[in-house]
VOBA-1610 file (N, C-alpha, C; in pm, whole numbers, padded with zeros to 5 digits, always signed):
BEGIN
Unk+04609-01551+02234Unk+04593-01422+02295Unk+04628-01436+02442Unk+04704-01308+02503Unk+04723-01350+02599Unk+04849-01267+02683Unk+04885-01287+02795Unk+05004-01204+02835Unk+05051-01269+02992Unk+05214-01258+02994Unk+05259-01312+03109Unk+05237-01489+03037Unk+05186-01566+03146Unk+05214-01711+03125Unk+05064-01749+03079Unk+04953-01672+03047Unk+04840-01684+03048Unk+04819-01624+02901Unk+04825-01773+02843Unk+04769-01747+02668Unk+04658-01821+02665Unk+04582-01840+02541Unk+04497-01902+02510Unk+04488-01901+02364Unk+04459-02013+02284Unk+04417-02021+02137Unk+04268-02046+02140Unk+04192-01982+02039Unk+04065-02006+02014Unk+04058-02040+01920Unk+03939-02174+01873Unk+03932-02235+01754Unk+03847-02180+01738Unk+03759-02132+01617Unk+03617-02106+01547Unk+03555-02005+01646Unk+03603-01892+01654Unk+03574-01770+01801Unk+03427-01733+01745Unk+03357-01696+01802Unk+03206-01659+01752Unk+03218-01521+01882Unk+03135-01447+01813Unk+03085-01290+01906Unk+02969-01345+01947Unk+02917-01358+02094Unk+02838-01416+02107Unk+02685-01242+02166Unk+02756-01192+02252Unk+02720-01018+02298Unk+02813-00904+02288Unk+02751-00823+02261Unk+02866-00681+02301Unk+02801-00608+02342Unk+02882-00536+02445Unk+02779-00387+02536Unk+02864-00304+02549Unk+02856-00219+02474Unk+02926-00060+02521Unk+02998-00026+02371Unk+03076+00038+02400Unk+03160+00113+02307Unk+03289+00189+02370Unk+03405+00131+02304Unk+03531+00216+02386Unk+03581+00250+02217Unk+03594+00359+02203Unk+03705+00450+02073Unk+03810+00515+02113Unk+03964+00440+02125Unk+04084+00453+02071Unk+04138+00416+02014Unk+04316+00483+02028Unk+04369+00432+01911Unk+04427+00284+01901Unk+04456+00260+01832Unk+04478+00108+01783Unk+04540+00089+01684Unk+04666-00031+01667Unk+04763-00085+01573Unk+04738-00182+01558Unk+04847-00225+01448Unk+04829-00344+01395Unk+04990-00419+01365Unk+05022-00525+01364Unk+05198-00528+01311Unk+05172-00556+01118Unk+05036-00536+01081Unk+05091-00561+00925Unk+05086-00426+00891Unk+05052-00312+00966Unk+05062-00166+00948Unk+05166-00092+01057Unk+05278-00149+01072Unk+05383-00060+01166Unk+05348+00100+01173Unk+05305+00104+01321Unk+05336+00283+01317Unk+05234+00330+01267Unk+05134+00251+01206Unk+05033+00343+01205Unk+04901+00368+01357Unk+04879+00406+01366Unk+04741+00454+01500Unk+04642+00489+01437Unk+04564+00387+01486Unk+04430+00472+01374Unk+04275+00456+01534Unk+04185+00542+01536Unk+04066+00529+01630Unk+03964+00407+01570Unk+03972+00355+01634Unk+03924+00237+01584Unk+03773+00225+01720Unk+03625+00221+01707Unk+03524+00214+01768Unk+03509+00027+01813Unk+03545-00001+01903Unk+03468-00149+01932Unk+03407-00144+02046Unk+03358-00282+02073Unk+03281-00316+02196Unk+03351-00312+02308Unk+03319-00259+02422Unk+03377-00281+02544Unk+03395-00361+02597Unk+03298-00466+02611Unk+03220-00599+02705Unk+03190-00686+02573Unk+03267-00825+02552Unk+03247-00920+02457Unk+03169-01032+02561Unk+03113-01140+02501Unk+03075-01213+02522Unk+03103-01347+02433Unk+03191-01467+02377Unk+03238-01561+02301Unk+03217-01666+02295Unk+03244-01750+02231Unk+03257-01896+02228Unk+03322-01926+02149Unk+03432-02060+02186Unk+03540-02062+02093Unk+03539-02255+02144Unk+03625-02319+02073Unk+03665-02428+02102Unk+03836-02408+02137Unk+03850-02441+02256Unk+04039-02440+02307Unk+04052-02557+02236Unk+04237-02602+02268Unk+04298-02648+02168Unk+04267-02820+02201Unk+04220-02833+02298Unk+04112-02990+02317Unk+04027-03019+02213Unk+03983-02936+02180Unk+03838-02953+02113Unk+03692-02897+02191Unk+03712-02846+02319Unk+03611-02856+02408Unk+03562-02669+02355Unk+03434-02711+02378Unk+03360-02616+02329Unk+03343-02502+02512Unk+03386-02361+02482Unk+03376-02270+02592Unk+03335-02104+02557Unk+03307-02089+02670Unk+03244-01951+02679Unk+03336-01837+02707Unk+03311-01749+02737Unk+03392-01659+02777Unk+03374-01517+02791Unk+03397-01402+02859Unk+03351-01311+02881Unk+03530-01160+02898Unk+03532-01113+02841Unk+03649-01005+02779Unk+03608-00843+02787Unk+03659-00808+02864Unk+03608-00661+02876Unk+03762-00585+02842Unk+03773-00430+02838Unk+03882-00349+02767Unk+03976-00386+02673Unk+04125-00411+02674Unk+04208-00411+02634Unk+04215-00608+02554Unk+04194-00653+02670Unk+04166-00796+02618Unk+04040-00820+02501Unk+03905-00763+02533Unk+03792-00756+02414Unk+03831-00672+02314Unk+03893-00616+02319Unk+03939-00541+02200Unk+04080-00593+02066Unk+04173-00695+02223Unk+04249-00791+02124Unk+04166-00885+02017Unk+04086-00951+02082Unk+03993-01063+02054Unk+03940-00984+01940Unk+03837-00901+01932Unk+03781-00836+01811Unk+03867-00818+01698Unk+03998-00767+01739Unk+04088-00740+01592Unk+04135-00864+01549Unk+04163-00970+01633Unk+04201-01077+01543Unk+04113-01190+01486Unk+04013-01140+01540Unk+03842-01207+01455Unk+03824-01132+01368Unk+03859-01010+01383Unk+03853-00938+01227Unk+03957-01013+01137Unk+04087-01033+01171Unk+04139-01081+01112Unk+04094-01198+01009Unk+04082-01292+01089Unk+04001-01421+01095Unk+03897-01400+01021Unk+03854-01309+00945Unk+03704-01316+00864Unk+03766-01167+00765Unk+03931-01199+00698Unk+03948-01115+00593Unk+03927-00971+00621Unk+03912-00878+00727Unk+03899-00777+00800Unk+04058-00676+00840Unk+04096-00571+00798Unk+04188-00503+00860Unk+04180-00379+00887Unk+04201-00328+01042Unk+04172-00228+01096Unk+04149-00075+00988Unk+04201-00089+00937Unk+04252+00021+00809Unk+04055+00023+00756Unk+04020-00072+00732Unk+03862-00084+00714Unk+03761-00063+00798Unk+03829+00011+00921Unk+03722+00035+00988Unk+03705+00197+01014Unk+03780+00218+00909Unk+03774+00390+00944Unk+03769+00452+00832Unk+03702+00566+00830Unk+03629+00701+00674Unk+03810+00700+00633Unk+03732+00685+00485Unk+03871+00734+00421Unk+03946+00830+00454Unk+03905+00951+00461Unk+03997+01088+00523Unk+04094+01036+00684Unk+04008+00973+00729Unk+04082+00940+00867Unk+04196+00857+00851Unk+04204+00753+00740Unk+04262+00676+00689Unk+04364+00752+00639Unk+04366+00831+00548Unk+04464+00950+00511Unk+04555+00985+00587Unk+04477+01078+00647Unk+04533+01154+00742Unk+04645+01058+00860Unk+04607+00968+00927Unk+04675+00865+01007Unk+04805+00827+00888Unk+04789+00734+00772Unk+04890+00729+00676Unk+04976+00891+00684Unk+04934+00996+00650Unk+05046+01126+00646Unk+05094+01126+00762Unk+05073+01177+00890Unk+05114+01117+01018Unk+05235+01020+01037Unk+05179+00871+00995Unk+05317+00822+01022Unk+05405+00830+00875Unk+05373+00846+00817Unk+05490+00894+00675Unk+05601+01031+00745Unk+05525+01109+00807Unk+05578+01215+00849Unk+05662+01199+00985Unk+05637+01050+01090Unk+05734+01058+01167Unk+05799+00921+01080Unk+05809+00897+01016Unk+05903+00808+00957Unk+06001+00882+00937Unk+05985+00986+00817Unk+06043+01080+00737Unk+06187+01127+00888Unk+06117+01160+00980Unk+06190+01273+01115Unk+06285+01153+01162Unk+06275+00998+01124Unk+06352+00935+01188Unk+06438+00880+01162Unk+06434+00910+00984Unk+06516+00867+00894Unk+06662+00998+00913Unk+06623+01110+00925Unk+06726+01225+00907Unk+06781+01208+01043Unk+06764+01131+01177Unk+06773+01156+01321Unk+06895+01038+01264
//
């Protein structure tokens, strides 16, 4: 995870706190094009082992705690698509079916 020259791998990521709540939208690349509102934590709190072995902490607020959460979802058989009422689920699927559809005739 990571951006610019500043990545990081986490071994065995654990949720250690969460405080708050931020709800937008959110993708995925095994669901192209879809957007779905997805509710997570604002403020994470972690522990992971980097690629040493060394056991660390860590602290992730917005855009970054919110990467981290979806790919720990990942990581524990989890996909965004499961975090939302079926109808919402729907509805988001018709959506992008429907700008697919507009981009195929363009």
């Amino acid at each position: 995870m990571g951006h610019d020259d500043n990545y990081v791998a986490f071994f065995n990521p654990k949720l250690l706190t969460t405080t708050g709540e931020s709800h937008i939208i959110e993708g995925c690349l095994s669901f192209p094009l879809l957007g779905l509102h997805i509710t997570r934590a604002q403020l994470i709190t972690v522990e992971y082992h980097d690629f040493t072995g060394t056991k660390r902490e860590a602290t992730f607020s917005g855009i970054s705690a919110r990467c981290f959460q979806h790919e720990l979802d990942h990581m524990n058989g989890i996909v965004y698509t499961q975090r939302v009422k079926p109808m919402a689920l729907q509805m988001g699927v018709k959506k992008r079916n429907k700008m697919l559809k507009n981009l195929r005739i363009k």
